[in-house]
ZALUMSE-474699 format. One record per atom (N, C-alpha, C, O): residue number from 1; residue in one letter; x, y, z. Coordinates in steps of 0.001 Angstrom, whole numbers. Example, Ala and Ser with C-alpha at 12.3 -4.5 7.8 and 13.67 -1.06 7.14 Angstrom:
  nr rest       X       Y       Z
   1    a   13190   -5690    7800
   1    a   12300   -4500    7800
   1    a   13200   -3300    7800
   1    a   14236   -3319    8465
   2    s   12850   -2250    7080
   2    s   13670   -1060    7140
   2    s   12900      30    7870
   2    s   13409    1138    8039
This chain:
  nr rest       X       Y       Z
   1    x  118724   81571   53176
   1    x  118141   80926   54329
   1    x  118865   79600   54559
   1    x  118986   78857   53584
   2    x  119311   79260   55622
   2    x  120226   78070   55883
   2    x  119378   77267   56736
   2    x  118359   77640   57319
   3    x  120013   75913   56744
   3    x  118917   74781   56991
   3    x  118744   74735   58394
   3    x  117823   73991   58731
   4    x  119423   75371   59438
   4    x  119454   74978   60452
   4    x  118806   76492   60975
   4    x  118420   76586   62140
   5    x  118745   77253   60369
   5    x  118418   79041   60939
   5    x  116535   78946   60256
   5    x  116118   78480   59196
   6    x  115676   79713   61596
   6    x  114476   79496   61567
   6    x  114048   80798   60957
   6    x  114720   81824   61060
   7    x  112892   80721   60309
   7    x  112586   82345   59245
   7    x  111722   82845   60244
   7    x  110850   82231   60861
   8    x  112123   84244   60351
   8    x  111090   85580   61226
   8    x  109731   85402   60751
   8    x  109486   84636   59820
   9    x  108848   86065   61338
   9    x  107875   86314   61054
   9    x  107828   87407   60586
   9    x  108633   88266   60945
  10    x  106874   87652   59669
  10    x  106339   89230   59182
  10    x  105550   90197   59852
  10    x  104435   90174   60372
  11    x  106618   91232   59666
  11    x  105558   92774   60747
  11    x  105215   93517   59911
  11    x  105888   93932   58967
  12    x  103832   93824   60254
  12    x  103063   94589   59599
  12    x  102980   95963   60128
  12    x  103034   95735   61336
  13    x  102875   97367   59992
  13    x  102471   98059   60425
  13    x  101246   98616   59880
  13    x  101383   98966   58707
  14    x  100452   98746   60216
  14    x   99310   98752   60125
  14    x   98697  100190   60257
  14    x   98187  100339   61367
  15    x   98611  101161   59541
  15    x   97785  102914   60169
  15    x   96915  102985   59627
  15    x   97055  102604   58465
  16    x   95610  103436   59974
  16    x   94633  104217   58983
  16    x   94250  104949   58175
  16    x   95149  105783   58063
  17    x   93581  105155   57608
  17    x   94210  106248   56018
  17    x   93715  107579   57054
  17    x   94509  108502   56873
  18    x   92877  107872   57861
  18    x   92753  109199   58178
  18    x   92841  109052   59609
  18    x   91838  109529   60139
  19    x   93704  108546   60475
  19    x   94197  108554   61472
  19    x   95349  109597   61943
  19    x   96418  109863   61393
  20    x   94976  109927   62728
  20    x   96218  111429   63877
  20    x   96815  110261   64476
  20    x   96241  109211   64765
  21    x   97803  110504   64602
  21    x   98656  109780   65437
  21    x   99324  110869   66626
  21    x  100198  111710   66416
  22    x   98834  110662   67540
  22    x   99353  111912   68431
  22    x  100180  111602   69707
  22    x  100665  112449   70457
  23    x  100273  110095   69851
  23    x  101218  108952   70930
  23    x  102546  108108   69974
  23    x  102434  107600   68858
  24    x  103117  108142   70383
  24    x  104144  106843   70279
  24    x  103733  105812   69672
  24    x  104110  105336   68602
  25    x  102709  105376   70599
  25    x  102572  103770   70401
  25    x  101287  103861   69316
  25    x  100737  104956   69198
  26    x  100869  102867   68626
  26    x   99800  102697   67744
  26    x   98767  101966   68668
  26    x   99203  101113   69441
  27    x   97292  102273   68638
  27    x   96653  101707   69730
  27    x   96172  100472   68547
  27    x   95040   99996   68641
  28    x   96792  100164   67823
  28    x   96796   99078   67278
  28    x   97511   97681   67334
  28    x   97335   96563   66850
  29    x   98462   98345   68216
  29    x   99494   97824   68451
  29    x   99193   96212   69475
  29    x   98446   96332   70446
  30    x   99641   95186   69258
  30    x   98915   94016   70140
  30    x  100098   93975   71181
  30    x  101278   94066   70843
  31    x   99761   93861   72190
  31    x  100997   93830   73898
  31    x  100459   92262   74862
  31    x   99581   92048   75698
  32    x  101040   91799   74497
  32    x  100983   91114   76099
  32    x  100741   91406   76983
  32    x  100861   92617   77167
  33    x  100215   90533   78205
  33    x   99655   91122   79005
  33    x  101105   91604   80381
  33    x  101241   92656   81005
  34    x  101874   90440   80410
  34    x  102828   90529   81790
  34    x  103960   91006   80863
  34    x  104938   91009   81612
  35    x  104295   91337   79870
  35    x  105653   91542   79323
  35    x  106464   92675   79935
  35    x  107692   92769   79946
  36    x  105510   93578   80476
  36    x  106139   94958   81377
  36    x  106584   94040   82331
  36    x  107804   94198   82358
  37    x  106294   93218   83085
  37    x  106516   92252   84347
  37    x  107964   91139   84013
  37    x  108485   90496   84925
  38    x  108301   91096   83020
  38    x  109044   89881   82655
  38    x  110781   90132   81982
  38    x  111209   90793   81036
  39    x  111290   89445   82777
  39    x  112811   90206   82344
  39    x  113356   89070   81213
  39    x  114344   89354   80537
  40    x  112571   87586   81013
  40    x  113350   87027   80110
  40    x  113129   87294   78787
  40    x  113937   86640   78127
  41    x  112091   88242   77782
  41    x  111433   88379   76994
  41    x  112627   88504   76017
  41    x  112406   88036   74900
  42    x  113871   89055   76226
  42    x  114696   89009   75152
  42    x  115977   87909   75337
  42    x  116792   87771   76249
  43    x  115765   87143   73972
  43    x  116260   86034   74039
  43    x  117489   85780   74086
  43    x  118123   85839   73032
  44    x  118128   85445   75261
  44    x  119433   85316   75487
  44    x  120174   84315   74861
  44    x  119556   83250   74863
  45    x  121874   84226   74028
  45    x  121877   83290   73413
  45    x  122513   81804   74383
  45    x  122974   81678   75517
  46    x  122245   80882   73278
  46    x  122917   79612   73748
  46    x  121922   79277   75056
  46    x  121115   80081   75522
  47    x  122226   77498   75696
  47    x  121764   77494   77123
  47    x  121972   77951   78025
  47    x  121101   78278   78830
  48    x  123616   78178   78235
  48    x  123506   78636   79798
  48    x  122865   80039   79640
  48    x  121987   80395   80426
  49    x  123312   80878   78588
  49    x  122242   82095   78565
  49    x  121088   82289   79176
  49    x  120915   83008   80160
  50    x  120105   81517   78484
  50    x  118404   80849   79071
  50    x  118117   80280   80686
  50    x  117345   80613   81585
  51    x  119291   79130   80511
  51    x  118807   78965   82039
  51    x  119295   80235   82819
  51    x  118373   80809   83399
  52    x  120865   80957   83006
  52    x  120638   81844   83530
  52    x  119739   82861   83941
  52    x  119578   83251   85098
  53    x  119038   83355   82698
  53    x  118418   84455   82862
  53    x  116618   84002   83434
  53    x  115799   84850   83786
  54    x  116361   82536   83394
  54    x  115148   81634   83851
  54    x  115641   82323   85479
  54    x  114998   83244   85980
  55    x  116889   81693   86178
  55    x  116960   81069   87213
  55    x  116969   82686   88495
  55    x  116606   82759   89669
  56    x  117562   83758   87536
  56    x  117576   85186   88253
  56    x  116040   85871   88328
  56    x  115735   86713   89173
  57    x  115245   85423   87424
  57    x  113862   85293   87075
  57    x  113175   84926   87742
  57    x  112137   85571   87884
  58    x  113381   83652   88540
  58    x  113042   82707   89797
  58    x  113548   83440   91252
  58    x  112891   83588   92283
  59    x  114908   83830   90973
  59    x  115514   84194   92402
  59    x  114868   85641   92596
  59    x  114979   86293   93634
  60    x  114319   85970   91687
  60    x  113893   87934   91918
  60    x  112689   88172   92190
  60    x  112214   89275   92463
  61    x  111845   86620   92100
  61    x  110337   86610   91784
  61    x  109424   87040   93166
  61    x  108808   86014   93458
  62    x  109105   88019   94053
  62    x  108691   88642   94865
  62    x  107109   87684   95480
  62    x  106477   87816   96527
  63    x  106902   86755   94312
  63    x  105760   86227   94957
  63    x  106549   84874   95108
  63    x  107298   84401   94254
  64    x  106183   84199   96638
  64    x  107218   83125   96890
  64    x  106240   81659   96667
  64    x  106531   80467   96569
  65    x  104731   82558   96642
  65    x  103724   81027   96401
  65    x  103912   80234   95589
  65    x  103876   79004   95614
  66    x  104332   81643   94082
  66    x  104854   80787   92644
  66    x  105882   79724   92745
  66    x  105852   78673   92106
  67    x  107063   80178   93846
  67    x  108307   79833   93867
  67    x  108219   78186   94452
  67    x  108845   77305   93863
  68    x  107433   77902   95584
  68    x  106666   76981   96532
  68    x  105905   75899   95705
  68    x  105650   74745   96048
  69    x  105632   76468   94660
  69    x  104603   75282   93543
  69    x  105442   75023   92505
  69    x  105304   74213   91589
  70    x  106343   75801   92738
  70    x  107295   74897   91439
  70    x  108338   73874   92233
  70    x  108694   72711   92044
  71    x  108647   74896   93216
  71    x  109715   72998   94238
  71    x  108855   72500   94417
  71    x  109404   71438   94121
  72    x  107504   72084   94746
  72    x  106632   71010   94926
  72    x  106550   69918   93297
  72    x  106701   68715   93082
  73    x  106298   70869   92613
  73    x  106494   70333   90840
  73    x  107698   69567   90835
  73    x  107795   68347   90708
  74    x  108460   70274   90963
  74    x  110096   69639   90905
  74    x  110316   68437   91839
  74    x  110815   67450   91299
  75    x  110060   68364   93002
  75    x  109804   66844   94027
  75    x  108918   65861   93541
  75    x  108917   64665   93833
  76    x  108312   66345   92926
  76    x  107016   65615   92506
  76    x  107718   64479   91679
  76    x  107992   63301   91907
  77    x  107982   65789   90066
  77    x  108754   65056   89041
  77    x  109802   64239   89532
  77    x  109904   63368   88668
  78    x  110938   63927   90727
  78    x  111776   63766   90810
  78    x  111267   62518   91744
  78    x  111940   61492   91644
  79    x  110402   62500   92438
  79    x  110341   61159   92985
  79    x  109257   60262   92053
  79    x  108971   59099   92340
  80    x  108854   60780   91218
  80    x  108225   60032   90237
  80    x  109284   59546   89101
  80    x  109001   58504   88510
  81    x  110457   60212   88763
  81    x  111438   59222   88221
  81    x  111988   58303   89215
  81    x  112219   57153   88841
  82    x  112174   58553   90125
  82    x  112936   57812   90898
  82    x  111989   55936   91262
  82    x  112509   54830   91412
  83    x  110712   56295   91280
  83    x  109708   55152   91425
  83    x  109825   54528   90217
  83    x  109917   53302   90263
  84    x  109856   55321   88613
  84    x  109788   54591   87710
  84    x  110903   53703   87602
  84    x  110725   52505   87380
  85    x  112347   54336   87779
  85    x  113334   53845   87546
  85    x  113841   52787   88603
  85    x  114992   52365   88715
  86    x  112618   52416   89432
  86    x  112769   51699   90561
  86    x  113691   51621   91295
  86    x  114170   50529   91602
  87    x  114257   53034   91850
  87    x  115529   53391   92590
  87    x  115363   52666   94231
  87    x  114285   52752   94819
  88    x  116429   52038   94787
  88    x  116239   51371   95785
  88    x  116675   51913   96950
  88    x  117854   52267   96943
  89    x  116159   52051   97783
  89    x  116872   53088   99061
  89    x  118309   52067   99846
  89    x  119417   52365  100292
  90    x  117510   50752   99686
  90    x  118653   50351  100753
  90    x  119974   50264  100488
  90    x  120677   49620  101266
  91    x  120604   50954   99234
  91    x  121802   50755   99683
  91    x  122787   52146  100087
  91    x  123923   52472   99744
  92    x  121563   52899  101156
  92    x  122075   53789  101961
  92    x  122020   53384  103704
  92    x  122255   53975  104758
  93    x  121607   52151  103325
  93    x  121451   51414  105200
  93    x  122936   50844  104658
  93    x  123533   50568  103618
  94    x  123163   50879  106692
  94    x  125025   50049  106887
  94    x  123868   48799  107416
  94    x  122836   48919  108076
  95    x  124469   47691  106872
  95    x  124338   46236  107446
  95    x  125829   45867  108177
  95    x  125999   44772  108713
């Protein structure tokens, strides 16, 4: 195990001693709820990886309300640095 590499978690499989198994899946099995819905679930490496696969995630996203409350989020955050950092408009006026 190296100092910088993070340890897995442990999978259990789990059956009953007198259980049929007559499906695929184990109805034991725990699922998320949107993961059928979600294309970033497997972890792409490095950043641009991530943001890529965030930003096609965003561009594919069929509901545009979601899309609408996050540029509002994003203006938000962005003129709230801009107030903290006491950014000054005027030196986009010509005198």
């Amino acid at each position: 195990m190296g100092i910088l590499a993070r340890r897995k978690n442990k999978k259990f499989s789990y059956t009953p001693r007198y259980y049929k198994n007559d499906s695929e899946e184990s109805p034991y099995a725990i699922k998320q709820k949107f993961d059928a819905y979600r294309t970033t679930l497997e972890t792409p490496k490095g950043m641009k990886g991530k943001f890529s696969k965030a930003w096609d995630e965003y561009r594919s996203n069929p509901r545009s309300d979601s899309n609408k409350r996050i540029l509002y989020i994003c203006i938000v955050l962005v003129v709230l640095f801009l107030f903290f950092i006491e950014f000054d408009l005027s030196i986009f006026s010509k005198k």
